[in-house]
C-alpha positions, 0 to 999 in steps of 0.5 A, a space after each residue: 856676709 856678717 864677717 865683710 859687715 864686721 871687717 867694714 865695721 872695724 876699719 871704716 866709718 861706713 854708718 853699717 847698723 846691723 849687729 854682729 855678732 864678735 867672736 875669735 873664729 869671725 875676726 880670724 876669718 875676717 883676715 882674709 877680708 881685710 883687704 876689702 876694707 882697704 879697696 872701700 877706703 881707696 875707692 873714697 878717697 879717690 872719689 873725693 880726689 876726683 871731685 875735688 881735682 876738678 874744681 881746686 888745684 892739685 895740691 888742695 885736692 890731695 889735702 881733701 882726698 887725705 883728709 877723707 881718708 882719716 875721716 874714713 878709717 878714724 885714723 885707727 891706723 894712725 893711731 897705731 903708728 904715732 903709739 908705736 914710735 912713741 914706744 918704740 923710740 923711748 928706749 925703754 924696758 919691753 914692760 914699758 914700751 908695751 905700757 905706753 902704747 896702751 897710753 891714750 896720750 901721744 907724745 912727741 915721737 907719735 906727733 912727728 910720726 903723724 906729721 911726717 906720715 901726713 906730709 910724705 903722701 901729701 908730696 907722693 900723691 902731689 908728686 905722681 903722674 898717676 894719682 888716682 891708682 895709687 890712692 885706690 891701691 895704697 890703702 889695700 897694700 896697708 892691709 894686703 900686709 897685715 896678715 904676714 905681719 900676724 902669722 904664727 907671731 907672739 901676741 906680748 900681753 895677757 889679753 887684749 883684742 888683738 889676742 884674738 887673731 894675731 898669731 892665730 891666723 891659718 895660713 891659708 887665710 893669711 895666703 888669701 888677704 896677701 893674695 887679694 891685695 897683691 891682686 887688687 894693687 896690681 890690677 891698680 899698677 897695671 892700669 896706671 901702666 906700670 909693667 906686668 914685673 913691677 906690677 908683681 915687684 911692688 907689692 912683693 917688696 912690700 911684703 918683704 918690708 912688712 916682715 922685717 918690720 915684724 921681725 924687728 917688733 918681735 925683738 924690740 917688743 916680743 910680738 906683734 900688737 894692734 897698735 904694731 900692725 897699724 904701723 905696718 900698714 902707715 908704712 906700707 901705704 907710704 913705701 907703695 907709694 914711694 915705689 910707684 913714684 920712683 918706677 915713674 921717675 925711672 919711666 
């Protein structure tokens, strides 16, 4: 229970008070919970989309059920990606890139990031027939991925929060986050009546993208840091989604 109080206190504004205590062993463990902090997130955000669909139209409904998923997760993942595309397309030194995404600044490559993040599921939840599943499922195919993106990677720096966990995941923790996300988004997929092999297709397809990534941060950077798995999941949501509203289309 301390390791779910923990995992909900990384990942979401949920007001839990109860002290826990940080240790190597709990974050590692807490990977295998990550993609719960994914379904609280989905479940608000649908919540907030449902209220608001029944008094405003469509396209304001996903703007608030947007913006209470920022509000949610404090745009912790967000972050990550607008420091990684600002690392990343700088066309730097490694050394560099890893020092600008320490940089609390965001520069011009980090705002297009958050703009084009915000506007592509702004337009996927617009552009859905079915768009409460898929705000309850994205989110858990963010984290769902999070633990392929951290097995047996290199951590780059000499010490940060992520030296605690990233590379250092077991596989069977990892096997239990992917497996408990695929589950959930597939449970979500099935709902909305998608098939039984989409349903199996889309978060594999996910997780094939989230290891290319992977691979490609470790030859641009030589691992994987917080920020880089942040990025993974913005992408993640955004690939789910562009999925599900192709398979619709193809429907």
């Amino acid at each position: 229970m301390d390791t779910l109080i923990l995992t909900l206190q990384l990942f979401t504004s949920l007001p839990i008070k109860k002290a826990v205590e940080v240790s190597d062993e709990r974050l590692i463990r807490g990977v295998a919970l990550w993609p719960a902090a994914g379904i609280v997130i989905g479940l608000f955000q649908a919540l907030v989309f449902c209220l608001a669909d029944g008094i405003f139209p469509l396209q304001i409904a996903a703007v608030l059920a947007l913006m209470a998923e920022l509000w949610m997760t404090r745009g912790f993942h967000l972050d990550g990606l607008c420091d990684t595309a600002d690392a990343v397309f700088s066309s730097r030194s490694r050394e560099r890139m890893l020092e600008i995404m320490k940089d609390s600044h965001i520069g011009t490559f980090g705002v297009v990031a958050a703009v084009m993040d915000l506007a592509l599921k702004y337009l996927l939840v617009t552009a859905s027939e079915v768009p409460v599943y898929m705000l309850l499922a994205a989110p858990v195919a963010g984290k769902m991925v999070q633990g392929i993106c951290m097995y047996r990677v290199n951590y780059p720096r000499e010490k940060g929060l992520g030296k605690s966990y990233i590379g250092r995941v077991p596989a069977g923790i990892t096997v239990i986050s992917v497996a408990f996300g695929a589950l959930w988004a597939g449970g979500c997929l099935i709902s909305a009546d998608f098939t039984f092999p989409e349903a199996v297709v889309i978060p594999v397809l996910c997780g094939g993208l989230a290891w290319l990534f992977r691979k490609h941060m470790v030859k641009v950077i030589g691992g994987m840091t917080g920020d880089t798995l942040g990025a993974a999941s913005e992408i993640t949501e955004i690939f789910f989604m562009l999925l599900m509203v192709a398979l619709e289309g193809v429907g």
